[in-house]
N, C-alpha and C positions, 0 to 999 in steps of 0.2 A: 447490196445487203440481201434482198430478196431476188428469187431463182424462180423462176417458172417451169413447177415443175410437170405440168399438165396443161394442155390447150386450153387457152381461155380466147372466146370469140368473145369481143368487142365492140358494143355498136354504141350509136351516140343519137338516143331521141329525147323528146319532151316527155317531162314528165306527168304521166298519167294523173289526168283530172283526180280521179279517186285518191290517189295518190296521198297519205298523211304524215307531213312532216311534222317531226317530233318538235317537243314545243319544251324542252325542258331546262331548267335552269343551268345555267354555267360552270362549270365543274372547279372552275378556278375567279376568286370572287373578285379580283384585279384583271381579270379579260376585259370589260366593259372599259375601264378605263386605259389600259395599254391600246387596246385597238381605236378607241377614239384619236389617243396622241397619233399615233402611226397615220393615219389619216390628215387629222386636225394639220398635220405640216408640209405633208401634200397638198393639201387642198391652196395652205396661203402660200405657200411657193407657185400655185400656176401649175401645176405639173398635172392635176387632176380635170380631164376633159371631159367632155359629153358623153364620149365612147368609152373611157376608162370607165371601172368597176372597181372600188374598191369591197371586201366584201368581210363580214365577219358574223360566225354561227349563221353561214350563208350556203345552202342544201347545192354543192354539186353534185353532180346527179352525170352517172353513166349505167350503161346495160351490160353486167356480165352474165354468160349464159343464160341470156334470157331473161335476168334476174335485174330487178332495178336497185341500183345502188347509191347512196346517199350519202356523202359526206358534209361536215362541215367545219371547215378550222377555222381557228379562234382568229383569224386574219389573213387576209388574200390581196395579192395585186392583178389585175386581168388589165392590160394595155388597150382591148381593143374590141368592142364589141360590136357585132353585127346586126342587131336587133336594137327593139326599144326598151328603154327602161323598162316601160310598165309592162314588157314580158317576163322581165327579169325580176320581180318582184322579189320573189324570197327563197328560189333555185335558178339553178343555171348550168346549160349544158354547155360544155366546152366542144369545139371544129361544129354543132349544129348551131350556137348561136353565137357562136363570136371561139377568140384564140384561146387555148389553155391557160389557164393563172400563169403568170412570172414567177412570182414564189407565194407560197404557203407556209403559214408560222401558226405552229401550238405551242400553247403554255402551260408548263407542268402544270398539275394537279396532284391532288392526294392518291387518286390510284394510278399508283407507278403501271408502268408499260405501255397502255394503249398506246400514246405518241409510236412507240415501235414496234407495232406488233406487224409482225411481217404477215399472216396469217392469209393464206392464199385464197382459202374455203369459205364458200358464203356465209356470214357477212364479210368480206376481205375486212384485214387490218389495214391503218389509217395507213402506215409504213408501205404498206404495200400496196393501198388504193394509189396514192399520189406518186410513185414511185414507177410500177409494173402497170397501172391501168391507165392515168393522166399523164405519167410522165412529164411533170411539173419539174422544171430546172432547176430548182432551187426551194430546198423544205430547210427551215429553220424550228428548230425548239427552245424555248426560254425558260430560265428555270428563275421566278423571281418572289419565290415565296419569303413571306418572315419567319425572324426564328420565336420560338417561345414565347418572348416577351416583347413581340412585335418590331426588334428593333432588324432593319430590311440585309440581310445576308449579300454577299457579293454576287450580281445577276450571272447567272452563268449562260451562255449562249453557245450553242451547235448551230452550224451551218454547214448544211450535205448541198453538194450538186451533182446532177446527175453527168456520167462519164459515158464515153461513147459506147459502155456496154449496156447503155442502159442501166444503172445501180448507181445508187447514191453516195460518195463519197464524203469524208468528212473532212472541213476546207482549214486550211490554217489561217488567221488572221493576218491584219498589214500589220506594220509598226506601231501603228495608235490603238493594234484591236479592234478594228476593224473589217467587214467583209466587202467586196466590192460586188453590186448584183447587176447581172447583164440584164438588160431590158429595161432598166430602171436608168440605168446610169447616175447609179448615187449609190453610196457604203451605206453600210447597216452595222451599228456599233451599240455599247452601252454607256448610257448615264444617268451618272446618280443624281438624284435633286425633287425638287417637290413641284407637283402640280396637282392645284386641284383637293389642296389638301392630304392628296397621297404623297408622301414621303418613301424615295427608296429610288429602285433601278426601271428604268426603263428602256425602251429599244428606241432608238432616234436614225434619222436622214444627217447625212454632210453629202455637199457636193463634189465633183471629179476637186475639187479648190482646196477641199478639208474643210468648205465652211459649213457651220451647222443650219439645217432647215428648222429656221425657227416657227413656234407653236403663233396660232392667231391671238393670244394673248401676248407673248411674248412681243411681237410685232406693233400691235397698236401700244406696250409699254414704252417701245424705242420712240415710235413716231410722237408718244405724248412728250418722250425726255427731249427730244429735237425742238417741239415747238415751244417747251421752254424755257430752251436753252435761246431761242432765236427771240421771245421775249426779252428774256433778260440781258441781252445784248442789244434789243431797239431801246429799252429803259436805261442804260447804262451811254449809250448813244445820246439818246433828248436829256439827259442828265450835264451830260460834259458840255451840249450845246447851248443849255441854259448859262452855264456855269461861266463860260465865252462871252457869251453875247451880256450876264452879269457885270464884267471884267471891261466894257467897251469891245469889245472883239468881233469881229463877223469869221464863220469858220472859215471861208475862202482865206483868211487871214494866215 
């Protein structure tokens, strides 16, 4: 989508001490909770290592023309990092400290466009930071506002991956609606339902299986319905063996 139409030199350092990241609130008031789930089901599937970054309104940081640049989307996957966490505290530079994000995900907001602003000229647009400077493989946008009267509108979701000309293209889904993201090896789809008191769509994990990466609540609901269900099966058990051994019986019988 974006063309370069001017040299742009590219470097990749730390960012400068002085350096002040913006500190501002969330432009879309369902961020905080979307990027927790996206996470929250990574982390209880085992998928989230020591080296992984999961990262959100989290300052990547590249130099163009000299010029230090900062972005931050509402959600990121980084596989692999070469550094210590505690360098990475609240920026992060891609190939100086570790691999470029896998994919990057914004969520609409009330002011339309940013998510696309191709804008080449310092401050690049977000479209064109992740795009022409990161070349991040995979930018996702979510549109998961309510309507009027708060009841949650149908989530809409884009998924661009970047083509071997470098530009991002816009992907068609699988059969279930679906996106499948390389690096991750898991689809990225929507669903409706409530967490957390938030009712409406959200963006979720299924594995290469179609099965869904359940949330850490979700998981310890299963494990409580299991044990007792295995209760009420050792009760229903010492019940009938009373009931036996009542009757003259021994169960070997």
């Amino acid at each position: 989508m974006a063309t370069l139409t001017a040299k742009h030199e590219i470097t990749w350092e730390k960012l400068p001490k002085d350096f002040i990241l913006p500190d501002d609130p969330v432009d879309n008031i369902n961020q905080p909770a979307l990027a927790a789930a996206l996470t929250d089901s990574l982390e209880a599937g085992g998928i989230v290592t020591p080296k992984t970054l999961t990262i959100t309104n989290y300052g990547i940081c590249a130099t163009l023309n000299g010029k230090t640049v900062v972005k931050a989307p509402d959600w990121g996957y980084i596989a692999n990092i070469s550094t210590t966490r505690e360098e990475v505290i609240r920026s992060y530079t891609p190939h100086l400290q570790g691999e470029i994000p896998t994919i990057v995900m914004e969520f609409l907001s009330d002011s339309e466009g940013g998510e696309y602003s191709t804008k080449p000229t310092y401050p690049p647009g977000k479209w064109f930071f992740y795009e022409q400077v990161l070349q991040v493989p995979c930018y996702a946008i979510f549109d998961c506002e309510a309507t009027a009267l708060g009841v949650p509108r149908e989530g809409a979701l884009e998924v661009y991956r970047l083509d071997k000309s470098k530009q991002y293209q816009l992907q068609k889904p699988d059969n279930n609606g679906r996106y499948w993201i390389e690096g991750m090896n898991l689809y990225l789809g929507v669903w409706e339902g409530t967490r957390e008191r938030r009712r409406g769509y959200w963006l979720r994990w299924w594995n290469e299986d179609g099965e869904l990466l359940l949330w850490s609540l979700e998981l310890a609901q299963r494990e409580k319905q299991r044990a007792d269900l295995e209760r009420q099966l050792a009760s229903e058990e010492d019940r009938l063996l009373q009931q036996l051994r009542a009757a003259g019986l021994e169960p070997e019988e």
